[in-house]
PDB file of N, CA, C and O in Angstrom:
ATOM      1  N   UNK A   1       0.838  -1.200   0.000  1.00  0.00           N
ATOM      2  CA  UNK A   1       0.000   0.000   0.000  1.00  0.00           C
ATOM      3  C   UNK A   1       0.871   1.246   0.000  1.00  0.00           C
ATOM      4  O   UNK A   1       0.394   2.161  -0.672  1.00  0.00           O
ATOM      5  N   UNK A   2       2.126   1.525   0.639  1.00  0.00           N
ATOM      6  CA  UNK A   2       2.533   2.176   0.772  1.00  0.00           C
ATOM      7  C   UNK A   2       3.494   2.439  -0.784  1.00  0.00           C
ATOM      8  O   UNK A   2       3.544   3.580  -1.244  1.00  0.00           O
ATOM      9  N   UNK A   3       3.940   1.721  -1.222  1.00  0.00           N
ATOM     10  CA  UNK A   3       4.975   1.496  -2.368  1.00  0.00           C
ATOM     11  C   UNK A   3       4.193   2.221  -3.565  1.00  0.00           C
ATOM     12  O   UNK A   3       4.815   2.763  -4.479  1.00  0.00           O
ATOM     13  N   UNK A   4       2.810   2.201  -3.508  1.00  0.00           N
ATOM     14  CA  UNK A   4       1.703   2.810  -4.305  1.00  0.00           C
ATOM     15  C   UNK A   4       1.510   4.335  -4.265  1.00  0.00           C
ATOM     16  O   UNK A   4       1.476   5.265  -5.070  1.00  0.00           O
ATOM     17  N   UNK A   5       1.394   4.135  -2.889  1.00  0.00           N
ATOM     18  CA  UNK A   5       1.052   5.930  -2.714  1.00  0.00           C
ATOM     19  C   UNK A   5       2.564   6.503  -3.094  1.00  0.00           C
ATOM     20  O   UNK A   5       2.550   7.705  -3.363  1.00  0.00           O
ATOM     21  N   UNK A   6       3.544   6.023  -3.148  1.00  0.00           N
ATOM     22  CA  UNK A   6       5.082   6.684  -3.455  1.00  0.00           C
ATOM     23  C   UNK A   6       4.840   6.561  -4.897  1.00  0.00           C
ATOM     24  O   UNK A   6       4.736   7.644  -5.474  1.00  0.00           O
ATOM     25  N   UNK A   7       4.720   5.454  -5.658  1.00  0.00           N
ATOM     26  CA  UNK A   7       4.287   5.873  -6.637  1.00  0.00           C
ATOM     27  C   UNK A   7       3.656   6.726  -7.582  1.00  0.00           C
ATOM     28  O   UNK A   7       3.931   7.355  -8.604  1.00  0.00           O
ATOM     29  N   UNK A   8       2.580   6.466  -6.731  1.00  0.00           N
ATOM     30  CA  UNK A   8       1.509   7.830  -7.163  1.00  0.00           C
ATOM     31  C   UNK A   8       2.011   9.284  -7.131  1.00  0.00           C
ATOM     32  O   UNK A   8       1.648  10.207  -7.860  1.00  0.00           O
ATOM     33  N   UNK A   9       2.949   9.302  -6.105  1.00  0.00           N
ATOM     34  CA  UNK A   9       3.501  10.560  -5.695  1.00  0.00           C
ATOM     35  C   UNK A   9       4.216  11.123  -6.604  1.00  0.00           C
ATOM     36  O   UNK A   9       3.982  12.101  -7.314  1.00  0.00           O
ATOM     37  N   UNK A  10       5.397  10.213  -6.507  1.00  0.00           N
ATOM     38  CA  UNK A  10       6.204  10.385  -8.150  1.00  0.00           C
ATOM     39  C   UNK A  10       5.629  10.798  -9.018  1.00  0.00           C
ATOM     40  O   UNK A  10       5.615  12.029  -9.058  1.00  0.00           O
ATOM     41  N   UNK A  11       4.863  10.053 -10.154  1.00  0.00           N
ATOM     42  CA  UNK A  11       3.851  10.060 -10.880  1.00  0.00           C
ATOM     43  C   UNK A  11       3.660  11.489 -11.004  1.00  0.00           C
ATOM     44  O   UNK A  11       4.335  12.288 -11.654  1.00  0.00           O
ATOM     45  N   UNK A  12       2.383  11.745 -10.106  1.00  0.00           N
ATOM     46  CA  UNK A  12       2.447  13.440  -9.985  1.00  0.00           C
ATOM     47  C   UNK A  12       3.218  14.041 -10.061  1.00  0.00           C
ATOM     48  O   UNK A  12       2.743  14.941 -10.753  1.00  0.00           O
ATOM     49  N   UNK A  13       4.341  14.340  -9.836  1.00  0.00           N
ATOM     50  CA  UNK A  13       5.295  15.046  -9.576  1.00  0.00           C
ATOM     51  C   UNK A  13       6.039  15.175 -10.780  1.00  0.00           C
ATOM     52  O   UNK A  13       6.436  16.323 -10.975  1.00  0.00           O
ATOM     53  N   UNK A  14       6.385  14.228 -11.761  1.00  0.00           N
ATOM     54  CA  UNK A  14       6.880  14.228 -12.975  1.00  0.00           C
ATOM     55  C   UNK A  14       6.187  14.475 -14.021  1.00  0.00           C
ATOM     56  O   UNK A  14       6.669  14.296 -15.139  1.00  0.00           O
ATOM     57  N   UNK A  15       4.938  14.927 -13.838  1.00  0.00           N
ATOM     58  CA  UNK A  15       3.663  14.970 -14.831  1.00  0.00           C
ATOM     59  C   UNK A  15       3.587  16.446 -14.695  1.00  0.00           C
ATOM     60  O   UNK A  15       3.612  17.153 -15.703  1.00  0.00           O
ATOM     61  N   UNK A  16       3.466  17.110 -13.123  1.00  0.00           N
ATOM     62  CA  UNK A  16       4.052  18.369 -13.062  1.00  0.00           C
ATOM     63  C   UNK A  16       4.921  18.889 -13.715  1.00  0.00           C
ATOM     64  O   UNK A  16       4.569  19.463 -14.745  1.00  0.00           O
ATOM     65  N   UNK A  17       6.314  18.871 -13.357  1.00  0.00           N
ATOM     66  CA  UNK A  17       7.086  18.894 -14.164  1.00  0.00           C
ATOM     67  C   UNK A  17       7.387  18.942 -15.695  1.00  0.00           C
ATOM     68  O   UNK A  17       8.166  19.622 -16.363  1.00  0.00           O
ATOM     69  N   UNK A  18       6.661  18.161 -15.942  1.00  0.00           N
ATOM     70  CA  UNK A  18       6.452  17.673 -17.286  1.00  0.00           C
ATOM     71  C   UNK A  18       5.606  19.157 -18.179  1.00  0.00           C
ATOM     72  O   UNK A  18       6.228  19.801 -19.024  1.00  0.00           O
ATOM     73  N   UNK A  19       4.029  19.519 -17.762  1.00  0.00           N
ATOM     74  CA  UNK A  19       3.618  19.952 -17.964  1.00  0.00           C
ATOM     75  C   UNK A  19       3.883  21.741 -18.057  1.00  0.00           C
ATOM     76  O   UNK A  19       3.485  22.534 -18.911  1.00  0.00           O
ATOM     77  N   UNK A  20       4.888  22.023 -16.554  1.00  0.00           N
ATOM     78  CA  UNK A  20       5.564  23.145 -16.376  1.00  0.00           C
ATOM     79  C   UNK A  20       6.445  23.417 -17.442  1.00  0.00           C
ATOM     80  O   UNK A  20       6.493  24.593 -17.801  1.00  0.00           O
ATOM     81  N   UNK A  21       7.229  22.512 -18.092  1.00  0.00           N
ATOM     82  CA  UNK A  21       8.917  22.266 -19.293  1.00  0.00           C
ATOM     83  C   UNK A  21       7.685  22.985 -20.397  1.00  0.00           C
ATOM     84  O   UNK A  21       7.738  24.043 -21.024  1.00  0.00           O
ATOM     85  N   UNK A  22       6.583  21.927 -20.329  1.00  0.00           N
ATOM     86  CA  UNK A  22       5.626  22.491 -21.718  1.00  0.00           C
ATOM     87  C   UNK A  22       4.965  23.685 -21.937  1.00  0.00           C
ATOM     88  O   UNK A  22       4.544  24.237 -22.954  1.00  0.00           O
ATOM     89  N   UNK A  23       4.966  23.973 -20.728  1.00  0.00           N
ATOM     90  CA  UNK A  23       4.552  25.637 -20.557  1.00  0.00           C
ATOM     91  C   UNK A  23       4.975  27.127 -20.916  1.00  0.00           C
ATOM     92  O   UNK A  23       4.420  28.208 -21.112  1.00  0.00           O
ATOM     93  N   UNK A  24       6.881  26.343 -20.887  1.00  0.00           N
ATOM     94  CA  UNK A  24       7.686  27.222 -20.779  1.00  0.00           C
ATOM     95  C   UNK A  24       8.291  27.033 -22.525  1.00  0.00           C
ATOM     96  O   UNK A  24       9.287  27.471 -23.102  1.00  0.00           O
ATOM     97  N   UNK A  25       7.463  26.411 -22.839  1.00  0.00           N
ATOM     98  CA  UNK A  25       8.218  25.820 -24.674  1.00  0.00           C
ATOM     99  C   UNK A  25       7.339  26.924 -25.409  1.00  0.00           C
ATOM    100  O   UNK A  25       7.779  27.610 -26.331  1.00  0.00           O
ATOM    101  N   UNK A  26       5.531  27.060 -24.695  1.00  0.00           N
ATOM    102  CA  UNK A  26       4.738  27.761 -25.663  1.00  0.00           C
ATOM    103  C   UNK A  26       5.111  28.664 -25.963  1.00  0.00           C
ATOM    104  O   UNK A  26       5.878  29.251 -25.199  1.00  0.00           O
ATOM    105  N   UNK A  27       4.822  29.147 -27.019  1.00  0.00           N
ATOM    106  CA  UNK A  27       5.226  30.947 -27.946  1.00  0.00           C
ATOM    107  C   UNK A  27       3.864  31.970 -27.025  1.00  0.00           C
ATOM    108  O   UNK A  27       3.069  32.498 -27.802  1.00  0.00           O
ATOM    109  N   UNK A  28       3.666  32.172 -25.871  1.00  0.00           N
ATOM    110  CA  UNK A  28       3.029  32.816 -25.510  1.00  0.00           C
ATOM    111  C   UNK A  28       3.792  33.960 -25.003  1.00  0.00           C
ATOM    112  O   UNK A  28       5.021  33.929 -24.942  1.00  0.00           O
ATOM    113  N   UNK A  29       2.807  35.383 -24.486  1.00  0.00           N
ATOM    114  CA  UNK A  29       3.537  36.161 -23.678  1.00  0.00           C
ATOM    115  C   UNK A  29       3.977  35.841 -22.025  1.00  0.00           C
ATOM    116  O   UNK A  29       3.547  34.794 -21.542  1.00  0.00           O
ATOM    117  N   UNK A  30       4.467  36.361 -21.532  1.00  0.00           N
ATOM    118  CA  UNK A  30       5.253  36.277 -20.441  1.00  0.00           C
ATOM    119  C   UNK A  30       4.071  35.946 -19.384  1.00  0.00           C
ATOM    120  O   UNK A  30       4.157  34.996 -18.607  1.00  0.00           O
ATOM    121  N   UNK A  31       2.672  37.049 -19.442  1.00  0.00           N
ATOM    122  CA  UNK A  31       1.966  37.049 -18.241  1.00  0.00           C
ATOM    123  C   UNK A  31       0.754  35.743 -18.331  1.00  0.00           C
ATOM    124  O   UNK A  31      -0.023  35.530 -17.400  1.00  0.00           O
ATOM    125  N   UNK A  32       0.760  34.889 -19.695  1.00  0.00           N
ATOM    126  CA  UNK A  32      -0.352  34.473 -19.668  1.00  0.00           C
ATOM    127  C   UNK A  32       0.495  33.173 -19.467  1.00  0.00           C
ATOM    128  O   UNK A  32      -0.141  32.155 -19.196  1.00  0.00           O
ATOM    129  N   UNK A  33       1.804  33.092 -19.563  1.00  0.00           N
ATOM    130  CA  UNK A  33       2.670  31.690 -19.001  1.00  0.00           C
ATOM    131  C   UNK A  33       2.827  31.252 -17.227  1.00  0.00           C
ATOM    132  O   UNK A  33       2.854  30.157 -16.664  1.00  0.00           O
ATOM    133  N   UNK A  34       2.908  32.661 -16.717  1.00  0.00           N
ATOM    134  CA  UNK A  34       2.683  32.577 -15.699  1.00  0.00           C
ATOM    135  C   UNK A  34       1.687  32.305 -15.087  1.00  0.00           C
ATOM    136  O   UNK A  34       1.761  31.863 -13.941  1.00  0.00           O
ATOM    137  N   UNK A  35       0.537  32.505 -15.702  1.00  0.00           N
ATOM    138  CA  UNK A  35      -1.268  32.265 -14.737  1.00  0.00           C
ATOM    139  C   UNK A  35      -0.879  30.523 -15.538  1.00  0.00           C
ATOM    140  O   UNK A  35      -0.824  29.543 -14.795  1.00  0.00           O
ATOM    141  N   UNK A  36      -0.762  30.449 -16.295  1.00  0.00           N
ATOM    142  CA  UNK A  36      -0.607  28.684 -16.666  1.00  0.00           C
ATOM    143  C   UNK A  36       0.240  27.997 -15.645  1.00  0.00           C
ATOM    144  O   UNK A  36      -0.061  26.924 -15.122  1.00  0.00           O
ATOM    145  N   UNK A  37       1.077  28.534 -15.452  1.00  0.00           N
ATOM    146  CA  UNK A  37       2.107  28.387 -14.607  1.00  0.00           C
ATOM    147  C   UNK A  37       1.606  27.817 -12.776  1.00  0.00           C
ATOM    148  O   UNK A  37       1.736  26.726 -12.221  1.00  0.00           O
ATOM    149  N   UNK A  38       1.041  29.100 -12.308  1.00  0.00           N
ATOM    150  CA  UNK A  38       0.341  29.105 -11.111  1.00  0.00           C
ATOM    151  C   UNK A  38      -0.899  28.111 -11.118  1.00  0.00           C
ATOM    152  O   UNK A  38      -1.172  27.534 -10.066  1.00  0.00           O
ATOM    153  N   UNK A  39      -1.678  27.879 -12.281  1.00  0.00           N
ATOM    154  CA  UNK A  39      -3.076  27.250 -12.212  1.00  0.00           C
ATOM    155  C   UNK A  39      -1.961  25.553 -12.078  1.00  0.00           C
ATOM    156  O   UNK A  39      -1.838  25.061 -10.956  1.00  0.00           O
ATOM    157  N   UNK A  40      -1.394  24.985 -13.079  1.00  0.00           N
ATOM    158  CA  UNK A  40      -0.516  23.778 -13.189  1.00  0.00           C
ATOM    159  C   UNK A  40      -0.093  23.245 -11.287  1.00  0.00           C
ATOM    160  O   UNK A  40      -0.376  22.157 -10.786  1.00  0.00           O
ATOM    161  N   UNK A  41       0.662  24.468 -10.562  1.00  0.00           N
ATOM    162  CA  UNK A  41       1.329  24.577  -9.789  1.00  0.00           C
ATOM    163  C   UNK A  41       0.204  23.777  -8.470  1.00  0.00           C
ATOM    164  O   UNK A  41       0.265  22.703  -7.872  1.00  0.00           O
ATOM    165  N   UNK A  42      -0.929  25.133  -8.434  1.00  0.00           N
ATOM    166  CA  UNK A  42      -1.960  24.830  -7.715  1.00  0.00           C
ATOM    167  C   UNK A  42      -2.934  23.487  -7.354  1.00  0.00           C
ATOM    168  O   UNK A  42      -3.470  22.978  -6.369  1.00  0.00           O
ATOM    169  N   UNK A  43      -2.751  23.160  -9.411  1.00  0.00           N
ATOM    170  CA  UNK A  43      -3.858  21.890  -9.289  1.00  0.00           C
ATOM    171  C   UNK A  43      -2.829  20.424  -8.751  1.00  0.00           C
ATOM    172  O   UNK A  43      -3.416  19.544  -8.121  1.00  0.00           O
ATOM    173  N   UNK A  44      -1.423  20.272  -9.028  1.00  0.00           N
ATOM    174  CA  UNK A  44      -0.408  19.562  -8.658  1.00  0.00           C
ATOM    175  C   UNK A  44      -0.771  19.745  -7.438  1.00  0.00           C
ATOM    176  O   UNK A  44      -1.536  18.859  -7.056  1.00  0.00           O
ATOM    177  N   UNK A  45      -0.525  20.571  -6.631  1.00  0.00           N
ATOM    178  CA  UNK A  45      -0.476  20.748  -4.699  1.00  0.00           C
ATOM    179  C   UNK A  45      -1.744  19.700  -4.149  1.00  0.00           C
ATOM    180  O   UNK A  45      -1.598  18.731  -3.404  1.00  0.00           O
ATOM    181  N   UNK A  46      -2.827  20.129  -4.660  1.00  0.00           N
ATOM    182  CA  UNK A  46      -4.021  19.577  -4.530  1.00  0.00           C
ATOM    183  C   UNK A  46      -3.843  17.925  -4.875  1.00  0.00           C
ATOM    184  O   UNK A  46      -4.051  17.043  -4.042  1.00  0.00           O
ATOM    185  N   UNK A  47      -3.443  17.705  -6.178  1.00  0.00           N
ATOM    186  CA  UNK A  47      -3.696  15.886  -6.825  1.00  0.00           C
ATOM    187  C   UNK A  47      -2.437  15.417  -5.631  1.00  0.00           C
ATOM    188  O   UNK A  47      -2.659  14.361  -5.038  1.00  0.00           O
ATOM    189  N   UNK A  48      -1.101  16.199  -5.266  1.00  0.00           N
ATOM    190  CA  UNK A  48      -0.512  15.667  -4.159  1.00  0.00           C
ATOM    191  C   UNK A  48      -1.191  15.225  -2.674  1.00  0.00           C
ATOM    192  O   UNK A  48      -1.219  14.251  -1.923  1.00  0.00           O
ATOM    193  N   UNK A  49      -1.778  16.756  -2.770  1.00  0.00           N
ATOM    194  CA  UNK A  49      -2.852  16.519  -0.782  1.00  0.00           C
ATOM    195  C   UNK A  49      -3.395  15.470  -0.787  1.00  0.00           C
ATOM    196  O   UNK A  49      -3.422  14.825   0.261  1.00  0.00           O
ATOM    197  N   UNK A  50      -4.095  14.887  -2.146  1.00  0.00           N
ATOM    198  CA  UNK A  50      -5.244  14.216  -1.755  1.00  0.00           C
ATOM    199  C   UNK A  50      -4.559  12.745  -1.735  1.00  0.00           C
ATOM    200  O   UNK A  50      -4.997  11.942  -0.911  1.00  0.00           O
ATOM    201  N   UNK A  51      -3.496  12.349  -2.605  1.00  0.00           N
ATOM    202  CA  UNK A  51      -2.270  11.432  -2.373  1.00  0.00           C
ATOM    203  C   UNK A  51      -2.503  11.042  -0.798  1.00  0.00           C
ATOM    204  O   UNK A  51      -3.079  10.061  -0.326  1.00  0.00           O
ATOM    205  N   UNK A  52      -1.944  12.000  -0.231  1.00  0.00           N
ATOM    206  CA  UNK A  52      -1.484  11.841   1.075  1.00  0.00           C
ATOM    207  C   UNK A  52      -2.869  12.214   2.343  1.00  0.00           C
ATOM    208  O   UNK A  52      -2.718  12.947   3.320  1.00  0.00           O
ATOM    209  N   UNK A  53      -4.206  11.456   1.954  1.00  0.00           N
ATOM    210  CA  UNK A  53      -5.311  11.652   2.352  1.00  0.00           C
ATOM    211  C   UNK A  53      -5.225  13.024   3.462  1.00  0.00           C
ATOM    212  O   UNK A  53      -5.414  13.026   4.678  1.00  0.00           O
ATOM    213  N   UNK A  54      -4.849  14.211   2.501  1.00  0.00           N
ATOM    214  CA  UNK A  54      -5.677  15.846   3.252  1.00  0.00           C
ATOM    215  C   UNK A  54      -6.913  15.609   3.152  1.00  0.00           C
ATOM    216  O   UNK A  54      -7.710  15.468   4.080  1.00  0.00           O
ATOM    217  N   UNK A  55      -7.185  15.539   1.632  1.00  0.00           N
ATOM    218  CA  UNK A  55      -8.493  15.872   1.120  1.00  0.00           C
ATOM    219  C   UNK A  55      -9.631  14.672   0.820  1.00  0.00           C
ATOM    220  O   UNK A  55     -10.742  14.970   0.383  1.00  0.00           O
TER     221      UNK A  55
END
């Protein structure tokens, strides 16, 4: 059970990551990379909490 939730953790975490690298590739302006940026950041924190039964 536990080897799972580390998993899972990972998982998230590199998908983050992942998604942040892709963020920073788009031809957008500066301020609308950043709200992508923060929304990515935010919804990661959350799919982590709930990992680790916060939520």
């Amino acid at each position: 059970m536990g080897l799972s939730i580390l998993v899972s953790i990972l998982i998230t975490f590199l998908v983050i990551v992942l998604v942040l690298y892709l963020i920073n590739r788009l031809p957008i302006d500066a301020r609308a990379r950043q709200i992508a940026q923060v929304i990515v950041i935010i919804i990661g924190i959350i799919s982590l909490l709930k990992y680790l039964a916060v939520f």
